[in-house]
Backbone as a printed PyTorch tensor [residue, N CA C, xyz], in Angstrom:
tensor([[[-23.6320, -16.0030,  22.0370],
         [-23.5600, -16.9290,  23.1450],
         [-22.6510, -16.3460,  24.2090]],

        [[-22.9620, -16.2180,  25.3260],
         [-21.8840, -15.6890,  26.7920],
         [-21.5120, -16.6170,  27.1480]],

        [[-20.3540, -16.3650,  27.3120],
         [-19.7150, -17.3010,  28.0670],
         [-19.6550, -17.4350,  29.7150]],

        [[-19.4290, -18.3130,  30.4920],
         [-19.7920, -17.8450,  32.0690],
         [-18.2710, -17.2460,  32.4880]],

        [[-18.0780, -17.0740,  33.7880],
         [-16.7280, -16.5660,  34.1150],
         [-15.9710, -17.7440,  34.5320]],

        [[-16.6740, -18.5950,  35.1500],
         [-15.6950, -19.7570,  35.2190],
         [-14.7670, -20.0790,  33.7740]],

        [[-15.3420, -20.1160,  32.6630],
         [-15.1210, -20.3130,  31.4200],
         [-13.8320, -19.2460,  31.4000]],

        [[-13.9360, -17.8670,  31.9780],
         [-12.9680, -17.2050,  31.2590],
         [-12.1710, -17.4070,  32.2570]],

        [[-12.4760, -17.2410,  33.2720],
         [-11.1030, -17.3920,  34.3800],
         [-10.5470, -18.9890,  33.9630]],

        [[-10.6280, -19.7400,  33.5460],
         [-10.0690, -21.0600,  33.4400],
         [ -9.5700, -20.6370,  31.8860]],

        [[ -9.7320, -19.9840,  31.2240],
         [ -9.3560, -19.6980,  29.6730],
         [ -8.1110, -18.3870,  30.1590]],

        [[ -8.2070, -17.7280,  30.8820],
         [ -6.7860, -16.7590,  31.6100],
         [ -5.8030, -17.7230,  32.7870]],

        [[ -6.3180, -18.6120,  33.1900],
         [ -5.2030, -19.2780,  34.6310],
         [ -4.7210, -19.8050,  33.2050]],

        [[ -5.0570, -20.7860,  32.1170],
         [ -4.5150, -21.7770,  31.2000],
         [ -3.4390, -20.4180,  30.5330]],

        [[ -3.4060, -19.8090,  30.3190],
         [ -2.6360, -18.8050,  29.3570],
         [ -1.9040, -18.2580,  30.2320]],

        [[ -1.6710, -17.8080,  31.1210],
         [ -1.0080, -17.7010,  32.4060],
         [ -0.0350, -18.6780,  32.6500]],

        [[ -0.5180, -20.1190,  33.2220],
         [  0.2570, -21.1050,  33.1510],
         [  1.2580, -21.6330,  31.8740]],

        [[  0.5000, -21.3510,  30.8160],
         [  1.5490, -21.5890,  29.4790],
         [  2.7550, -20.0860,  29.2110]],

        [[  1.9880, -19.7380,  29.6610],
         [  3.2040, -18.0210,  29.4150],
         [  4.5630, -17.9900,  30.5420]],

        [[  4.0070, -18.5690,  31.5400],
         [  5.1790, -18.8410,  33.0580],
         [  5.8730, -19.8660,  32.2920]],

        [[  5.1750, -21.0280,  31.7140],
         [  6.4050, -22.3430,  31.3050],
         [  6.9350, -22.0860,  29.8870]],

        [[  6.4930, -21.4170,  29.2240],
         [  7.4570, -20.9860,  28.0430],
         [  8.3850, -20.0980,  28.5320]],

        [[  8.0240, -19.1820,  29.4940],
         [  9.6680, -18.2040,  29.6620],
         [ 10.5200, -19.0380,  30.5600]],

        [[  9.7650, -19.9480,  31.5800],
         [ 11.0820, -20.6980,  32.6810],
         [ 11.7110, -21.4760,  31.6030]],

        [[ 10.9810, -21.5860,  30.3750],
         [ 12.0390, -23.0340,  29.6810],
         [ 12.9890, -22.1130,  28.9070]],

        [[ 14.0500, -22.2730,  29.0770],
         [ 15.1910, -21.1620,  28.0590],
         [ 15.9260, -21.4910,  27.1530]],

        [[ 15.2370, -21.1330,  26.0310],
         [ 16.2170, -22.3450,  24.4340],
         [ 17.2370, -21.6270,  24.0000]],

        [[ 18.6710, -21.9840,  24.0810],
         [ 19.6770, -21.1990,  23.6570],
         [ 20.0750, -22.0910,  22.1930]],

        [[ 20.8470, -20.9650,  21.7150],
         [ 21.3320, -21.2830,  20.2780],
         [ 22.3310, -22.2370,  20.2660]],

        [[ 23.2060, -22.4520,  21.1530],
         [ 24.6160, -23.0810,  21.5170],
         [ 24.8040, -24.3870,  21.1040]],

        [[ 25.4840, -24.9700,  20.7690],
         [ 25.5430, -26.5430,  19.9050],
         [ 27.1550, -26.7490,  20.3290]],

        [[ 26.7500, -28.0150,  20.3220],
         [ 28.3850, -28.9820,  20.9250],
         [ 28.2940, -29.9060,  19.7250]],

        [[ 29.9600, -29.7260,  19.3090],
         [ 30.0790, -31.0490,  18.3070],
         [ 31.6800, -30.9780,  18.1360]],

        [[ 31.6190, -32.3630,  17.8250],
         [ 33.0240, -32.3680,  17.3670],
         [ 33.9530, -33.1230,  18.3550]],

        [[ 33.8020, -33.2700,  19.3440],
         [ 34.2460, -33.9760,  20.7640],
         [ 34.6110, -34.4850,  20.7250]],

        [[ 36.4150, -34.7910,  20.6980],
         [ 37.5690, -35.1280,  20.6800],
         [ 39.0180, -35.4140,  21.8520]],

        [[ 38.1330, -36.6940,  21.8760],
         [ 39.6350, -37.0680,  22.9890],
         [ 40.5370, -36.8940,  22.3800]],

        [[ 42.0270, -36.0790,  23.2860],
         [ 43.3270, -36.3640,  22.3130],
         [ 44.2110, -36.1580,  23.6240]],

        [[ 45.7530, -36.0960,  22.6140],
         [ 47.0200, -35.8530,  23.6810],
         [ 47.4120, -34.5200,  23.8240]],

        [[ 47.0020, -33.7060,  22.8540],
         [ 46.7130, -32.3360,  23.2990],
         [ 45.9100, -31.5150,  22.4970]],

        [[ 46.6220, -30.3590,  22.3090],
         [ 45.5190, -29.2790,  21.9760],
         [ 46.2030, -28.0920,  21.6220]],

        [[ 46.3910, -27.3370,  19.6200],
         [ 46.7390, -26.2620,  19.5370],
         [ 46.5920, -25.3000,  20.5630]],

        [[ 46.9220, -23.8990,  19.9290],
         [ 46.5890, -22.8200,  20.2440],
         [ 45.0190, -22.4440,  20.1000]],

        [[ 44.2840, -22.8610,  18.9350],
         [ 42.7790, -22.8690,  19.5430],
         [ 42.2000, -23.7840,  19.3400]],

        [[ 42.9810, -24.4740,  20.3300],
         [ 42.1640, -25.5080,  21.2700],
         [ 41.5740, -27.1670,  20.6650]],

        [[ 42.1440, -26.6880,  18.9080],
         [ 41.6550, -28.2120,  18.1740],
         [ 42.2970, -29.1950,  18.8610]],

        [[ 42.0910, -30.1020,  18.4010],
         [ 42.5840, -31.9420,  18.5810],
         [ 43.8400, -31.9780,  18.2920]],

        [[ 45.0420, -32.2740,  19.5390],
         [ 45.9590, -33.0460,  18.3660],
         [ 46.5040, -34.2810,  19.2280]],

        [[ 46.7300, -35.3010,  17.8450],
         [ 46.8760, -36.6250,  18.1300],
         [ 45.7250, -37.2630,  19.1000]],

        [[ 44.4620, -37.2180,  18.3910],
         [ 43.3420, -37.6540,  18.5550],
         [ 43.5090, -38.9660,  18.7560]],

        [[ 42.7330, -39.4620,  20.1760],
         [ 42.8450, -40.8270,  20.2230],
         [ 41.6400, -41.1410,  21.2800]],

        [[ 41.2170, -42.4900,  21.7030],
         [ 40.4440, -42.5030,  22.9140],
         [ 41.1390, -43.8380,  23.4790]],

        [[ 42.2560, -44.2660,  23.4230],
         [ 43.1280, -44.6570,  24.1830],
         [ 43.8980, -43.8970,  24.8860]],

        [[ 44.4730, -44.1770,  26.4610],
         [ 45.8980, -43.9650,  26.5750],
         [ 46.3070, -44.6570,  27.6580]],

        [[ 47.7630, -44.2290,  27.9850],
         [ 48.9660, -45.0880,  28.4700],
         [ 48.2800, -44.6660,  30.1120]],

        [[ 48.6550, -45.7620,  30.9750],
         [ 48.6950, -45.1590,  32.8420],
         [ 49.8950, -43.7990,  32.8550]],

        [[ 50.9470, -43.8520,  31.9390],
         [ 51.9190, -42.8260,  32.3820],
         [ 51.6330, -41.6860,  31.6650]],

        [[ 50.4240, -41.5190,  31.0220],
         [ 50.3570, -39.9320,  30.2400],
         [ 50.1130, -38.7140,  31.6150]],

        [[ 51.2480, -37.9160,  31.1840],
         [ 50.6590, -37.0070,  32.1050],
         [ 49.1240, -35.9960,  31.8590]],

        [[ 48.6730, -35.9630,  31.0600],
         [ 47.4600, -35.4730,  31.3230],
         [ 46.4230, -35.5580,  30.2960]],

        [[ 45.6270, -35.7330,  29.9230],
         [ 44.5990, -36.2120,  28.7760],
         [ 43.5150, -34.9790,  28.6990]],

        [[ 43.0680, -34.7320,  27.7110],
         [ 42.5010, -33.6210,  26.9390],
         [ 41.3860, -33.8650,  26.1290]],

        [[ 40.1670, -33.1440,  26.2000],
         [ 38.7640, -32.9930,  25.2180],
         [ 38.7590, -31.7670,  24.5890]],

        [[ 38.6620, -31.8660,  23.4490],
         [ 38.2660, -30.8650,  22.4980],
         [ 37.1890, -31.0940,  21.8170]],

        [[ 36.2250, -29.8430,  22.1050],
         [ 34.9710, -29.6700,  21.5790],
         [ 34.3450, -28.6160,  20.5130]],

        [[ 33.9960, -28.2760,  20.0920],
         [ 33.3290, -27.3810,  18.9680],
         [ 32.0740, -26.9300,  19.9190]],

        [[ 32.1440, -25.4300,  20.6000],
         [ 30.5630, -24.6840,  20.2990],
         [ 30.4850, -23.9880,  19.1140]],

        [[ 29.4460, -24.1550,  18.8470],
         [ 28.8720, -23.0500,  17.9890],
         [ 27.6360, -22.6500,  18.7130]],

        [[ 27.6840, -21.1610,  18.0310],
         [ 26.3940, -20.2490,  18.0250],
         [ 26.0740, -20.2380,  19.2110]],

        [[ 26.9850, -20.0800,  20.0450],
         [ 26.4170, -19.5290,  21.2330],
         [ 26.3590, -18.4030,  21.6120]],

        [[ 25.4530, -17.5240,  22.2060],
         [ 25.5470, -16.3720,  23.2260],
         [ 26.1300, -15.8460,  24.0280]],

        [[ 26.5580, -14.4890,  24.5260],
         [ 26.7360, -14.4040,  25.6610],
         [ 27.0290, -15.2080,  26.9370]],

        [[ 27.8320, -15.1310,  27.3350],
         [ 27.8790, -15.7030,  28.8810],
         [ 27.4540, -17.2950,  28.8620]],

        [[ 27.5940, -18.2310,  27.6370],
         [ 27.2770, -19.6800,  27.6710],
         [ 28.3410, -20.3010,  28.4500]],

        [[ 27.6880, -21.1530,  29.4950],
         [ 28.5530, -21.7330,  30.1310],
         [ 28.1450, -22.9190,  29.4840]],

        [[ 29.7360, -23.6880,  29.3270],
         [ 30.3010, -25.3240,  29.0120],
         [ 30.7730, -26.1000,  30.1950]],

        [[ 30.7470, -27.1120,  30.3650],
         [ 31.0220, -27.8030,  31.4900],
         [ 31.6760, -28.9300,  30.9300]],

        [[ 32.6700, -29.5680,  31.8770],
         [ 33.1430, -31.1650,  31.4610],
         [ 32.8940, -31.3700,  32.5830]],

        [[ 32.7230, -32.6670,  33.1040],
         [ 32.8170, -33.5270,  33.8930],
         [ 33.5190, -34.8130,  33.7670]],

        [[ 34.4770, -34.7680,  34.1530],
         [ 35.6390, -36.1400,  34.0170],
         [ 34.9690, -37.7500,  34.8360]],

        [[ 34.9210, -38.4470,  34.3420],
         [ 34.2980, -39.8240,  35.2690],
         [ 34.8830, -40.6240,  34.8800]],

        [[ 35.2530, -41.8580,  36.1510],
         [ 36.1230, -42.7940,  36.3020],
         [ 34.5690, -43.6660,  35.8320]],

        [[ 34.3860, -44.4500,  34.8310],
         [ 33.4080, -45.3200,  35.0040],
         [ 33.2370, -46.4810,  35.6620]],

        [[ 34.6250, -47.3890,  35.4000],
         [ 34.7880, -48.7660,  36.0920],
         [ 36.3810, -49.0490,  35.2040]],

        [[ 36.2770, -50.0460,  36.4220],
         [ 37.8590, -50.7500,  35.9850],
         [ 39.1190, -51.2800,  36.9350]],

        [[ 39.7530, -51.1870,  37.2240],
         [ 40.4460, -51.8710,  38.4150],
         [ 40.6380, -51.3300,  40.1500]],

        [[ 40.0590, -50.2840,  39.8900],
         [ 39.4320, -49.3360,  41.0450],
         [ 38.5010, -50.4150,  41.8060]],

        [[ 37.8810, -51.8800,  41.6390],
         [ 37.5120, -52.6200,  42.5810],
         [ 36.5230, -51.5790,  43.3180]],

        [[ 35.2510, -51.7450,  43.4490],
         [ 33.8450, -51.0980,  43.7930],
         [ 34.0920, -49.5170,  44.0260]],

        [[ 34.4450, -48.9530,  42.8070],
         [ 34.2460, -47.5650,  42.4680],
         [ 34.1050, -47.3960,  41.2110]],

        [[ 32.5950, -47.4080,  41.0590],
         [ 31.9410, -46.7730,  39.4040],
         [ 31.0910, -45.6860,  39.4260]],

        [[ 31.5930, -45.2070,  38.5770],
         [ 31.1720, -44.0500,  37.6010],
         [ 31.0500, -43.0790,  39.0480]],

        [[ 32.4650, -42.4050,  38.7820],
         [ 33.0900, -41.6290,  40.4160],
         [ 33.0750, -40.9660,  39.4030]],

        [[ 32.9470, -39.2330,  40.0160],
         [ 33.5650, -37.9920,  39.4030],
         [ 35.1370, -37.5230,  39.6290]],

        [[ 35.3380, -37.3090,  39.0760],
         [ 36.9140, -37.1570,  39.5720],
         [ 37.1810, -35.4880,  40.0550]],

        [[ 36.6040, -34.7580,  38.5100],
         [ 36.6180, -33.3290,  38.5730],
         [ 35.8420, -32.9630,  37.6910]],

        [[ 35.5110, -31.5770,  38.0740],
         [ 34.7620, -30.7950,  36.6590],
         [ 35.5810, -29.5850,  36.5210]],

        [[ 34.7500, -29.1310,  35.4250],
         [ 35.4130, -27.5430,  35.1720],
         [ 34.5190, -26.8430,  34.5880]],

        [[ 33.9000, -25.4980,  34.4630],
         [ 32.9310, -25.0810,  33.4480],
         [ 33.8340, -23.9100,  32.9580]],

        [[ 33.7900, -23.2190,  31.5520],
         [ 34.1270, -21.8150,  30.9700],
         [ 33.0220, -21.5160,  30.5500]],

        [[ 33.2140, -19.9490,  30.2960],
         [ 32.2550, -19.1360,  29.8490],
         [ 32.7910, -18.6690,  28.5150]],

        [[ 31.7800, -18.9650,  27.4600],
         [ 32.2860, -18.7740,  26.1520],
         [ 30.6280, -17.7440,  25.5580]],

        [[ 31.2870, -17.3760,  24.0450],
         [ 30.5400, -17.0750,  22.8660],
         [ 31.1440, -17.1060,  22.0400]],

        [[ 29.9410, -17.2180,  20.8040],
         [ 30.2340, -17.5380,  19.6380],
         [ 30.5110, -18.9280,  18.8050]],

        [[ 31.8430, -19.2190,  18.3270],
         [ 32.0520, -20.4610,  17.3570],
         [ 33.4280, -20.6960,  17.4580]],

        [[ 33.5640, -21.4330,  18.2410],
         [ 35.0700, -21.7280,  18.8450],
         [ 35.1220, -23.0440,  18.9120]],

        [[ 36.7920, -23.4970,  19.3710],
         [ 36.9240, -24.8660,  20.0130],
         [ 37.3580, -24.1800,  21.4300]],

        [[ 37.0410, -25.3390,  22.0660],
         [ 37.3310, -24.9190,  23.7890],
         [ 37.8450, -26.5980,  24.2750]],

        [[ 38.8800, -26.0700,  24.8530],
         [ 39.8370, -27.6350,  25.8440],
         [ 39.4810, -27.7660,  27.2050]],

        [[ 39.5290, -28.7920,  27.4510],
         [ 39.5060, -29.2770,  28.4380],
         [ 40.6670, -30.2310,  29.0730]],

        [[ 41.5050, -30.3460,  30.0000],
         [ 42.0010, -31.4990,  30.1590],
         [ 41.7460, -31.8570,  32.0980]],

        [[ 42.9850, -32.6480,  31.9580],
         [ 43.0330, -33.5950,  33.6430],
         [ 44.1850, -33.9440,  33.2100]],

        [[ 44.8290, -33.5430,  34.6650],
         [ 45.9880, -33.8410,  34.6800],
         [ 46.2020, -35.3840,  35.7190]],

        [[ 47.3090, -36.3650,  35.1790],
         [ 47.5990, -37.4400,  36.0900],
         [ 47.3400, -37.4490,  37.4620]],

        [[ 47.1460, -38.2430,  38.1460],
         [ 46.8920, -38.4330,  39.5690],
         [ 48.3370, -38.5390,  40.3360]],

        [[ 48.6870, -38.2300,  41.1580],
         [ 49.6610, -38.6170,  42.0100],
         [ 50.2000, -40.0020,  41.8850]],

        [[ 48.6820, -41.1430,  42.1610],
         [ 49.4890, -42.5530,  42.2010],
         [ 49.0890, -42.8470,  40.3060]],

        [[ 48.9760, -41.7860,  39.6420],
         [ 48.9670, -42.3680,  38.2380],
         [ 48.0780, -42.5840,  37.7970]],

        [[ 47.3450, -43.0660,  36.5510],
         [ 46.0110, -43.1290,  36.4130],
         [ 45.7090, -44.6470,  36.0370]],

        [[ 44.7160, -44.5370,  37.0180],
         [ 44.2720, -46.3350,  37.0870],
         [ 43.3370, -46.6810,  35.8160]],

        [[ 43.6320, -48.4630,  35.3720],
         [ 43.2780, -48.4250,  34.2550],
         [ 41.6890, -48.8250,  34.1590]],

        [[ 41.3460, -48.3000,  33.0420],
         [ 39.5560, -48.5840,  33.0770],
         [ 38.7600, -47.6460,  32.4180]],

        [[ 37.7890, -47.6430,  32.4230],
         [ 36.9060, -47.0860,  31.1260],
         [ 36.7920, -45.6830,  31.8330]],

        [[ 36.5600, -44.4100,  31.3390],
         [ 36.8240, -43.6380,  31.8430],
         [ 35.5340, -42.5430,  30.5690]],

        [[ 34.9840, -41.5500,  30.7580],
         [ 34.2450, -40.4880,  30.2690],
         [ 34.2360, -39.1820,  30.4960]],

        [[ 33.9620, -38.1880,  29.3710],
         [ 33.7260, -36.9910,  29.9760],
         [ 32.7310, -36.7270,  29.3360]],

        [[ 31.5520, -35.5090,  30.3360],
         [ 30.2390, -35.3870,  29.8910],
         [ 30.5590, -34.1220,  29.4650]],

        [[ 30.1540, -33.2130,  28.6210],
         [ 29.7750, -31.9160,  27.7440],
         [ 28.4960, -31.6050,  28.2030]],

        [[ 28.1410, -30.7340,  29.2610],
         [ 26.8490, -30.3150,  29.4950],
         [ 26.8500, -28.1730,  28.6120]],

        [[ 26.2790, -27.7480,  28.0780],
         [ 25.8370, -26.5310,  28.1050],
         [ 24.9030, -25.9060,  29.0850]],

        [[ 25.0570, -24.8630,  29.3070],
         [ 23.9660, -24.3130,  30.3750],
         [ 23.4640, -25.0320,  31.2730]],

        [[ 24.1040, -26.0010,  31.5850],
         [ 23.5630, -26.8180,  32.6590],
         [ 22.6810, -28.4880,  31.9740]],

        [[ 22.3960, -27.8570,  30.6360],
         [ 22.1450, -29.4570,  30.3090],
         [ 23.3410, -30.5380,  29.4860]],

        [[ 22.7690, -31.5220,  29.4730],
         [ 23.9070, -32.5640,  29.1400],
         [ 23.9370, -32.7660,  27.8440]],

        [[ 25.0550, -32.3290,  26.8410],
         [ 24.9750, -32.5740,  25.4260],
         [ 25.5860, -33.6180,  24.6280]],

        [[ 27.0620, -34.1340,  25.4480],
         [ 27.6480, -35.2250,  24.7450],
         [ 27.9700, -35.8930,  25.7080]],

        [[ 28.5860, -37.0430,  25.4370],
         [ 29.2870, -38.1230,  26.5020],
         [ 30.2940, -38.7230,  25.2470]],

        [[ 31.7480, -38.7840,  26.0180],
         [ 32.6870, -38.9860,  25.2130],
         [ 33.5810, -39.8410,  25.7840]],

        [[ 33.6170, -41.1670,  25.6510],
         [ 34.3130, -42.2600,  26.0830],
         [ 35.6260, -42.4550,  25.9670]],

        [[ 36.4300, -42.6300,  26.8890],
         [ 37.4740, -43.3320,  26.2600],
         [ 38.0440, -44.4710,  27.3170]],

        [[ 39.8110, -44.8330,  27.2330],
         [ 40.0430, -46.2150,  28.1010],
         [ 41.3250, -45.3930,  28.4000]],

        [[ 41.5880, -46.2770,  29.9280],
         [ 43.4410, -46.1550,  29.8530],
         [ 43.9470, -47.5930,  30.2820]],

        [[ 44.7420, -48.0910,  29.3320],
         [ 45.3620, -48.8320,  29.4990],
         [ 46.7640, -49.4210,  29.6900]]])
């Protein structure tokens, strides 16, 4: 049986099109876990005095995360967010970010330091994106 050419040219654009969207999509090995609000942070970078409370007068508050198995040149990101709270019509504001470039199987910190007028009280988050996508969301309060 022959096939016509429409048949094959529509059987090569389809394989074409699937070969372009499997390489634009890029699956890395990299994994987030472990994501730990605290009051600080050893020398590498674990949790210490884990909490997802804190005081308006802490001077600066801290995430500790677990990659594993990452590659080369993996970038991590936090993003700090004010969600809501006595800030009166300002939700879910960014405050700051930060990204590092890691590999391998590490812990990696993050913190934020106090604000000038102190840190206002209210529900507050930081997001864990890898490579640009979003892997955890990690809540906490200051009260």
């Amino acid at each position: 049986m022959k096939k016509s050419p429409l048949f094959i040219a529509s059987i090569i654009s389809a394989s074409l099109l699937l070969a372009i969207s499997l390489t634009a999509c890029e699956v890395t090995t990299a994994s987030l876990s472990e994501a730990t609000m605290c009051r600080s942070v050893d020398s590498d970078m674990r949790p210490v005095d884990a909490t997802d409370i804190f005081t308006t007068d802490i001077p600066e508050i801290f995430c500790s995360v677990k990659l594993s198995s990452a590659p080369p040149d993996t970038e991590v990101k936090a993003e700090w967010i004010y969600v809501q709270g006595e800030l009166e019509g300002t939700e879910n504001y960014l405050i700051d970010d930060y990204t590092l470039t890691a590999e391998g199987t590490l812990y990696l910190g993050f913190s934020l330091i106090e604000p000038d007028a102190g840190w206002p009280k209210g529900e507050y988050k930081v997001i864990l994106y890898v490579d640009g996508k979003e892997k955890l969301s990690v809540p906490f309060t200051v009260q």
